[in-house]
C-alpha positions in Angstrom: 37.7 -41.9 -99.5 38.4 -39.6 -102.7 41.6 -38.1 -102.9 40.8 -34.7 -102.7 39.1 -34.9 -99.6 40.5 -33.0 -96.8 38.3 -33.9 -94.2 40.0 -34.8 -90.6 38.8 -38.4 -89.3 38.2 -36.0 -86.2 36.0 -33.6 -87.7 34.4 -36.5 -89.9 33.2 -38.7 -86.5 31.9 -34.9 -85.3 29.6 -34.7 -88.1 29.1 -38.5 -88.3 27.8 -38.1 -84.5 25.6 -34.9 -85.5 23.7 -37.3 -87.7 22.8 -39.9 -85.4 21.9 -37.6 -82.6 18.0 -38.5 -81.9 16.0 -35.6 -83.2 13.9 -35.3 -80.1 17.0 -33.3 -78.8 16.6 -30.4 -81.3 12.8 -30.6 -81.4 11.4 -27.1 -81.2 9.1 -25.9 -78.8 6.6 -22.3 -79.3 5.2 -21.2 -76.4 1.5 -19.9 -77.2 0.7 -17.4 -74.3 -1.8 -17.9 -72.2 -2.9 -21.4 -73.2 0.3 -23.8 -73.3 3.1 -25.2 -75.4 3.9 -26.4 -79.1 6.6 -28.9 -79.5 7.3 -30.5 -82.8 7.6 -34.6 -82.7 8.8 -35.4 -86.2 6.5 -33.4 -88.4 3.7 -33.4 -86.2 3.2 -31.1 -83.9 1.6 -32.0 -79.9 0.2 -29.7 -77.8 1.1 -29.1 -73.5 -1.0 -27.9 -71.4 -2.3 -27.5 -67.9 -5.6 -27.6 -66.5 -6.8 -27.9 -62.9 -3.3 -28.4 -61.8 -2.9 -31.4 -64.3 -0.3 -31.3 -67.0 -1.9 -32.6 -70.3 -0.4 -33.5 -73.8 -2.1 -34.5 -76.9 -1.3 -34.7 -81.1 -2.6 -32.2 -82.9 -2.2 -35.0 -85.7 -1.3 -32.2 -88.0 1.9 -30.8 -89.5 0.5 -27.4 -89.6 1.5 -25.0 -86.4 -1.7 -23.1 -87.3 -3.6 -26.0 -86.8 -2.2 -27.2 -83.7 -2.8 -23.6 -82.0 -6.1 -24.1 -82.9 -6.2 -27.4 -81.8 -4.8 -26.4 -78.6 -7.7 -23.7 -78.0 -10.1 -26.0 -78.0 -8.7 -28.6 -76.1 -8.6 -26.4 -73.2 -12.1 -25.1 -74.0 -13.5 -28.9 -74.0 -12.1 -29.6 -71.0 -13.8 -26.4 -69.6 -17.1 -27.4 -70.8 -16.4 -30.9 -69.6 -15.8 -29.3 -66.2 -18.7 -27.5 -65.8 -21.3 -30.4 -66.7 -19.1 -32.0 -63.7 -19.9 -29.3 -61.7 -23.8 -29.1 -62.5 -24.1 -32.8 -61.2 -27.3 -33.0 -63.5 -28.1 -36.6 -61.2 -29.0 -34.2 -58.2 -31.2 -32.0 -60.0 -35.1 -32.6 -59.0 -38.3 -31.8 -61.1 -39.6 -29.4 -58.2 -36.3 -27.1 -58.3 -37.4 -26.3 -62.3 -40.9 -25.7 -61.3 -39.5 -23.3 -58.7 -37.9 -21.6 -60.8 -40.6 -21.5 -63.8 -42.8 -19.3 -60.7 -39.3 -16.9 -60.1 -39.4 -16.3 -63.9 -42.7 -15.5 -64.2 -42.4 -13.2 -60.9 -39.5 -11.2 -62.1 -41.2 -10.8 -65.2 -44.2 -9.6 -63.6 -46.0 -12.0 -65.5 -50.0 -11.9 -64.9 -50.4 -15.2 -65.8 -48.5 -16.4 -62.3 -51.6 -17.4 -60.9 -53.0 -20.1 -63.8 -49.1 -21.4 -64.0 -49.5 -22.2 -60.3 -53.0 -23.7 -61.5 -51.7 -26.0 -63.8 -48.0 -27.0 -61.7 -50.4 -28.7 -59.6 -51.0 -31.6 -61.7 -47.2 -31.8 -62.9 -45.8 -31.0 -59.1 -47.8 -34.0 -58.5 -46.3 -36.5 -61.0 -42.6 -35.5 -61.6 -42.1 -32.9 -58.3 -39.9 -35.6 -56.5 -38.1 -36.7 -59.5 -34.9 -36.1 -61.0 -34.9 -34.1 -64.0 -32.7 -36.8 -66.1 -35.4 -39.3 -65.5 -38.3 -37.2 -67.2 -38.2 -39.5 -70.7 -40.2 -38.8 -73.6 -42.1 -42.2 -72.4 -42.9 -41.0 -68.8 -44.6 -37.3 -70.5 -46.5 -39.6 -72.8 -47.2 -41.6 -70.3 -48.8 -38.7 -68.2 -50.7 -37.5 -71.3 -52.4 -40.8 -71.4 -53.4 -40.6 -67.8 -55.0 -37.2 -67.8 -57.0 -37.8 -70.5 -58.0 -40.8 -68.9 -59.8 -38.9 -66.3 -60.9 -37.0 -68.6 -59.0 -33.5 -68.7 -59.4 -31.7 -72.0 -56.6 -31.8 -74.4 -56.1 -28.1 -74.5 -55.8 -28.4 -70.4 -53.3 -30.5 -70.8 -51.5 -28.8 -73.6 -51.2 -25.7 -71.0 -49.6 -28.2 -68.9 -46.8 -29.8 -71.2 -46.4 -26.5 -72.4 -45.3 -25.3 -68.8 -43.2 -28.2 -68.5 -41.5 -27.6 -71.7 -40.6 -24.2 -70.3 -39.4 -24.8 -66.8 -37.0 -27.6 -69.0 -35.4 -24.4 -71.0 -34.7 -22.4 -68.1 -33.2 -24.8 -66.3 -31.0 -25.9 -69.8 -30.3 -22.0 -70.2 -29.4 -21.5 -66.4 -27.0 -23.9 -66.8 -28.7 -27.4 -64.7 -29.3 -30.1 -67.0 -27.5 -30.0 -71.0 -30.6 -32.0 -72.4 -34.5 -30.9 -72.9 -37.0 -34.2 -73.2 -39.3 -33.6 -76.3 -42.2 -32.4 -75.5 -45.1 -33.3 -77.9 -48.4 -31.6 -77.9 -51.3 -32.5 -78.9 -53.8 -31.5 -81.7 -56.7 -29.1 -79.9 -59.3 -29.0 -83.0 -61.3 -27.4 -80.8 -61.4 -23.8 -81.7 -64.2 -21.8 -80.5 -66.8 -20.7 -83.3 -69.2 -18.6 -80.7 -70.7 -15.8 -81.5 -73.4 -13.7 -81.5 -75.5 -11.4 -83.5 -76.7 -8.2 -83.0 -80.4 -9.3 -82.1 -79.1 -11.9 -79.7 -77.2 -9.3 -78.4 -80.1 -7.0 -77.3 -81.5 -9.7 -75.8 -78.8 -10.9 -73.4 -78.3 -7.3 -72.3 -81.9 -6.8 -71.5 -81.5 -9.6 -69.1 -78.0 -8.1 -67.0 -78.1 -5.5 -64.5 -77.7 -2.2 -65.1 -74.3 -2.0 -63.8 -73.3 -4.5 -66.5 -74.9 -3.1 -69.8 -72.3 -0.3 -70.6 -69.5 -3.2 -69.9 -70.8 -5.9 -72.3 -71.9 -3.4 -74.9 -68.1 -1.9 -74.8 -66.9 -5.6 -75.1 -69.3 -6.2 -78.3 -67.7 -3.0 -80.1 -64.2 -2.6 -79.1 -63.4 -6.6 -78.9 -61.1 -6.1 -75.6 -60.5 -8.8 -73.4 -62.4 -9.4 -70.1 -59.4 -8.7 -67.9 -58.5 -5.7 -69.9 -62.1 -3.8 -69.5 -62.2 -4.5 -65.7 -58.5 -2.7 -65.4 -59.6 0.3 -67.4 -59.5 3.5 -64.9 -60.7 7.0 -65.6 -56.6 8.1 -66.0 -56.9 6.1 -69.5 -59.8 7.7 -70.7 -58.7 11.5 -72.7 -62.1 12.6 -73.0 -60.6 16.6 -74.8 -58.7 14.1 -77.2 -61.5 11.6 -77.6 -59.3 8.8 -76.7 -58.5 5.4 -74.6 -55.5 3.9 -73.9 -54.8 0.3 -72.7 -52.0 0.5 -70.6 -48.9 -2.4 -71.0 -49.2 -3.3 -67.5 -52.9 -4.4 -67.9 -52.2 -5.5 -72.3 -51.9 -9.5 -72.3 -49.4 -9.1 -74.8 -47.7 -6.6 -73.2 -48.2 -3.6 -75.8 -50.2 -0.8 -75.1 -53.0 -0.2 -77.0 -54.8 3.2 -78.0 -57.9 3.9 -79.5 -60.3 6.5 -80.6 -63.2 7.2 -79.2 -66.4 7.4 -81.0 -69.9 6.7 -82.2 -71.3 3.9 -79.7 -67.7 4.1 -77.8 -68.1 8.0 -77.4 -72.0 7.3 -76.0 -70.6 4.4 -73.8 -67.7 6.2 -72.1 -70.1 9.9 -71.8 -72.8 7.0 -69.9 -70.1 6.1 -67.4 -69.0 9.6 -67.1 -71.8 10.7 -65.7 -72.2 8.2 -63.2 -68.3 8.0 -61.9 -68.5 9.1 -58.5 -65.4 8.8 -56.4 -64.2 5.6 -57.8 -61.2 5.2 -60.1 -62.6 3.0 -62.5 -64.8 3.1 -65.9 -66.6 0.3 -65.3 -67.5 -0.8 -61.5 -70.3 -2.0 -59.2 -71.9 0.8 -56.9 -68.2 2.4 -56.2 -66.3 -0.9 -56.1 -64.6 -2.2 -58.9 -66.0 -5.2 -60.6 -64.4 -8.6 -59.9 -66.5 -10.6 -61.5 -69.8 -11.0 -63.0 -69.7 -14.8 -64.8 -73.0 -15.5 -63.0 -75.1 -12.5 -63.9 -73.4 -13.3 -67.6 -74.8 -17.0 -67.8 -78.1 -16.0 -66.3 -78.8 -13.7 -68.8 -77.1 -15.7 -71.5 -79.7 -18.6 -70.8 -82.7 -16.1 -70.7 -82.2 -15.6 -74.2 -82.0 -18.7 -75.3 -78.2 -18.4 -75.4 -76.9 -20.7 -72.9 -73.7 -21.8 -74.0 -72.3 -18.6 -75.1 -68.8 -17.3 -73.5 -68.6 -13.5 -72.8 -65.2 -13.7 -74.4 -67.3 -15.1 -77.4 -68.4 -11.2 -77.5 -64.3 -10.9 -79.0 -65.0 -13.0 -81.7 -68.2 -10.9 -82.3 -66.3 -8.2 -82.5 -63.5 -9.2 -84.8 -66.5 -10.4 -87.3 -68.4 -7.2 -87.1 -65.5 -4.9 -87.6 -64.3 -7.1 -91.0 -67.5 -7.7 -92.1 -68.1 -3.7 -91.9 -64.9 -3.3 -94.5 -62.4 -2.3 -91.7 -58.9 -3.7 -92.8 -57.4 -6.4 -90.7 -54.3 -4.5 -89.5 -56.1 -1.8 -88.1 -59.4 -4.0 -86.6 -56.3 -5.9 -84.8 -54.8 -2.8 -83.7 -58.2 -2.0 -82.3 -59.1 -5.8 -80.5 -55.4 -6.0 -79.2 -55.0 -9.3 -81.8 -50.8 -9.3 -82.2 -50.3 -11.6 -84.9 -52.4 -12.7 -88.0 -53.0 -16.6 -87.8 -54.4 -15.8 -84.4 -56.7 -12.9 -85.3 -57.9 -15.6 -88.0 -59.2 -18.1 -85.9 -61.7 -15.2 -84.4 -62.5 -14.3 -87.7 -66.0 -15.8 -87.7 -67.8 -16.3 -91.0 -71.6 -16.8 -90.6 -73.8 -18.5 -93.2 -75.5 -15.3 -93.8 -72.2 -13.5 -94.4 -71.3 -16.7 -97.1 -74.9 -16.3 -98.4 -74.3 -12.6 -98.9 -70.7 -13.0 -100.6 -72.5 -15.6 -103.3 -75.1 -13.3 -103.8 -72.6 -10.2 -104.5 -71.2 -12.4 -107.1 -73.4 -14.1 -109.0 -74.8 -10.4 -109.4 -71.5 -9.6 -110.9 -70.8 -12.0 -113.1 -74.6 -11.7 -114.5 -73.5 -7.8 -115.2 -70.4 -9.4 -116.9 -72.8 -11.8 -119.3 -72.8 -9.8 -122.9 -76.2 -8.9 -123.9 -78.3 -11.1 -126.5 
């Protein structure tokens, strides 16, 4: 002991016994509202919490208090997730419930489509209804692609299908149900229509329809609107002081309204069913009644003229090719035809041989004005 020490043995075992005293004693403890409890354990600091009545404790692993908050957070957050996939019971989950609740989507979306999903949930309600939605692999679709092929459904039928599968799988992922969609592959179509016709052809097939059906199929070949849309057009959408037509959203398959101007043939067609309205409602209709549908008077007179495999929606692709080949630019030709995005407007852009033969001739005319003379 050095001399100059004045140190009592008393005070000396007091500070002797202050050293040896386990650390765990003077260990501090934060209190992070709300969530649960830091406590430093050496110089790492654990986290306490509790969660469905169960205390929990775990090491941050980290010396940092900022770090362990953190860490803390998301333990109880984990748990929370952890909780609710508990809760989902994903084993108890059947095919049938998604389709269900594909057709409640599509109803509280108003979607006029509902009637072709509930086509083409036949097939699917049929092979995976009873089954649990955790057993649907990407094996058992691919399976089910093989088979309807098989007997012999069209790839882009079956495309429709998968792609309604697909969907009722992300509702029921976004409602909460199952955590995991099965890929769902498509298959390559290549089978884009090229119909079309051409303005001869035309006045043939309408000199074989009946009357009530000229003014209809003749709109179709200028205006490019959709089948479903022409049938919906009423009187109320037509502003003959303004010259004008408007498609309304309700009856727009992509949901935006459409307006357009009317005239030349368009003004002619719409004074033509003017004069002939009568008490019903609508542009286009059958003695007074609306028209429902009219695919057998089209093929009739589509085979009279030697035009048996043409589509009356072919008269949309006709359409699109007249107005570009006439110099219109795209964005307003697709404004008029209802077309919402490029690549699709594209595939109705028909090129004829006549319209290629016509391009070469334009430039080999041009470049034999650019020759120099001599």
């Amino acid at each position: 002991m050095d001399g100059n020490d004045t140190t009592t043995p008393a005070a000396m075992v007091d500070q002797l016994l202050t050293e040896i005293t386990p650390r765990t004693r003077q260990r501090p403890r934060i209190h992070v509202k709300g969530f649960g409890t830091l406590s430093l354990r050496g110089t790492v600091w654990h986290v306490r919490y509790t969660f469905r009545g169960r205390r929990r404790e775990r090491s941050s692993k980290s010396t940092d208090q900022d770090v362990a908050r953190e860490f803390l957070r998301r333990c109880i957050e984990d748990d929370s997730k952890k909780n609710r996939r508990e809760t989902v019971r994903e084993d108890k989950v059947r095919m049938e419930a998604l389709f269900t609740a594909l057709e409640d989507d599509y109803t509280n979306n108003a979607r006029r489509s509902l009637k072709t999903l509930r086509f083409r949930l036949k097939a699917l309600r049929q092979e995976f209804g009873p089954d649990k939605a955790v057993d649907i692999t990407p094996g058992r679709i691919q399976a089910y692609v093989t088979r309807r092929r098989h007997a012999g459904v069209a790839r882009a039928t079956v495309n429709r299908e998968l792609a309604a599968l697909r969907r009722a799988f992300t509702l029921a992922r976004e409602d909460g149900k199952i955590t995991a969609v099965p890929h769902v592959r498509l298959m390559a179509e290549h089978n884009a229509r090229q119909g079309f016709v051409t303005v001869t052809d035309f006045e043939t097939i309408v000199a074989h329809l009946p009357p009530y059906l000229t003014d209809l199929v003749r709109f179709a070949f200028t205006i490019g609107w959709r089948k479903g849309e022409i049938l919906t057009l009423k009187w109320a959408d037509v502003d003959r002081e303004r010259q004008q037509i408007t498609l309304r959203r309700e009856h727009s398959k992509n949901d935006e309204p459409r307006v357009v101007p009317v005239v030349g043939e368009l003004a002619e067609i719409i004074e033509r069913r003017w004069a002939v309205r009568g008490t019903c409602g609508h542009v286009f209709h059958r003695n007074g009644q609306p028209i429902r549908d009219f695919d057998v008077a089209w093929e009739n007179a589509c085979t009279a003229a030697g035009k048996p495999a043409l589509l009356f929606h072919d008269l949309r692709r006709s359409a699109v090719r007249n107005l570009v080949s006439s110099g219109v630019d795209e964005s307003v030709a697709m404004k008029i035809t209802g077309h919402k995005t490029n690549s699709v407007f594209k595939r109705y852009r028909i090129v004829a041989d006549d319209d290629m033969r016509a391009a070469l001739a334009r430039t080999e005319a041009a470049l034999r004005g650019a020759k120099p003379a001599g």
